[in-house]
C-alpha positions as CSV (number, residue, x, y, z in Angstrom):
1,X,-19.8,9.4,14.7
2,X,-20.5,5.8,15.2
3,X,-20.7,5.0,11.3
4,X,-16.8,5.8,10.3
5,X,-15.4,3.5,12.8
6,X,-17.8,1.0,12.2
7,X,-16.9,1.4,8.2
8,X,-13.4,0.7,8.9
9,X,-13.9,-1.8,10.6
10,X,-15.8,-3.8,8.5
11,X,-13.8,-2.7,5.3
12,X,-10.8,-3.7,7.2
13,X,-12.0,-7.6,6.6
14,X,-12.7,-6.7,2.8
15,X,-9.2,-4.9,1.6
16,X,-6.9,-6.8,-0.6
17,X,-3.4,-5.5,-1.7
18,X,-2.0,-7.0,-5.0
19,X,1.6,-6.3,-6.5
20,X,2.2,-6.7,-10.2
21,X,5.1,-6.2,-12.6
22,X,3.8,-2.5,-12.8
23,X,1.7,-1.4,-10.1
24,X,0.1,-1.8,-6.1
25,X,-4.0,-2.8,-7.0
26,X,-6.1,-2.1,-3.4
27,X,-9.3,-3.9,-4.0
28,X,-12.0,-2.4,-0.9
29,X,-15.5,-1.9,-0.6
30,X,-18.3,-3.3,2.2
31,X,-20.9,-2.5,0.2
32,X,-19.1,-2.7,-3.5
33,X,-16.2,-3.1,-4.8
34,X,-13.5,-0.2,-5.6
35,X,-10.5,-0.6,-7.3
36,X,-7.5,1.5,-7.0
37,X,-4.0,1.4,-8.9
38,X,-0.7,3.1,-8.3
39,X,1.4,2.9,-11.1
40,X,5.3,2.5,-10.0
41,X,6.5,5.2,-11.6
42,X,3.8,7.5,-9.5
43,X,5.2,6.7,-6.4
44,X,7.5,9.5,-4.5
45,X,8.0,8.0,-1.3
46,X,7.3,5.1,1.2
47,X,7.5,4.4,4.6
48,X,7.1,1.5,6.9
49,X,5.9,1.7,10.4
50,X,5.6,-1.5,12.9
51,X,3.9,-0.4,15.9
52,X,4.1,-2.3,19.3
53,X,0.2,-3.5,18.2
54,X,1.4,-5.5,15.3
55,X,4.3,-6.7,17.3
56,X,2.9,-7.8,19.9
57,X,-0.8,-9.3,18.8
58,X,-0.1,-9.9,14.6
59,X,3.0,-11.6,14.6
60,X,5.6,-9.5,12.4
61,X,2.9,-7.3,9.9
62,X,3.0,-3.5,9.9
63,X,1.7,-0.6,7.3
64,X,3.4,0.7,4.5
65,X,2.2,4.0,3.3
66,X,2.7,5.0,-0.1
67,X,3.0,8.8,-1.3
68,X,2.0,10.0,-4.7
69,X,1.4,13.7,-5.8
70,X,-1.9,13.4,-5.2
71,X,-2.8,10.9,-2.4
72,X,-0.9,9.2,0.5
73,X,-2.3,5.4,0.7
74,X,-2.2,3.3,3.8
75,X,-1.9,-0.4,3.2
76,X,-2.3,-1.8,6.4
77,X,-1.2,-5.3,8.1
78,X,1.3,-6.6,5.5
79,X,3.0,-9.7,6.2
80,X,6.6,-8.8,6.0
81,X,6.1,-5.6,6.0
82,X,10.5,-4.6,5.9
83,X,10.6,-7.5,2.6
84,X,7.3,-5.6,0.9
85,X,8.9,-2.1,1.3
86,X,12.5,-3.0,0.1
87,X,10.6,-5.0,-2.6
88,X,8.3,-1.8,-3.5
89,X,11.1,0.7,-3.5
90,X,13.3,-1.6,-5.9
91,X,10.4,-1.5,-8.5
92,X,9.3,1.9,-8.0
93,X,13.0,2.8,-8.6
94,X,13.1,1.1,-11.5
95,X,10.0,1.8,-13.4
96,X,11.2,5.9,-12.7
97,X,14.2,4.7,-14.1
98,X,12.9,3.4,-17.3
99,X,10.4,6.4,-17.7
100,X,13.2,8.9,-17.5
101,X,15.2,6.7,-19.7
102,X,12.1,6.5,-22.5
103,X,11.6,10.9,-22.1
104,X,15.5,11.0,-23.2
């Protein structure tokens, strides 16, 4: 019981979100390193939530969770998180875009 929290919150201090021209990378791991990558065109749907926490105590971050068709991902405490979402959606849209385009 006491492990998973403590997990989290040590990983917490060792996640790092990139955005590229064609994907999210999460980079996590306390003991390693793991590497994750969502491809633009995999993404179905986000959603950004600010609670009263990161209003009130982290100064204007929030989580944006993205949804594939296999696995939701939570990227938590993004700066800006509003900019990163409308940001994220924009390319998502646009790399289903061009996919649908290329099947034609």
């Amino acid at each position: 019981m006491i492990g998973n929290p403590l997990y989290r919150i040590l990983e917490h201090r060792v996640i790092h979100y990139a955005i590229t021209d064609k994907r999210v990378i999460v980079q996590k791991g306390v003991i390693g390193r793991d590497f994750t990558s969502i491809d633009f065109d995999k993404i179905e749907r986000l959603e950004v939530n600010v609670n009263t926490w990161d209003t009130l105590f982290r100064k204007n971050t929030g989580t944006l969770t993205i949804f594939t068709t296999t696995l939701p991902y939570f990227l938590r405490n993004i700066p800006d998180p509003y900019v990163t979402f409308a940001k994220l959606q924009e390319l998502s849209q646009k790399a289903r875009s061009n996919t649908a385009f290329a099947k034609e």
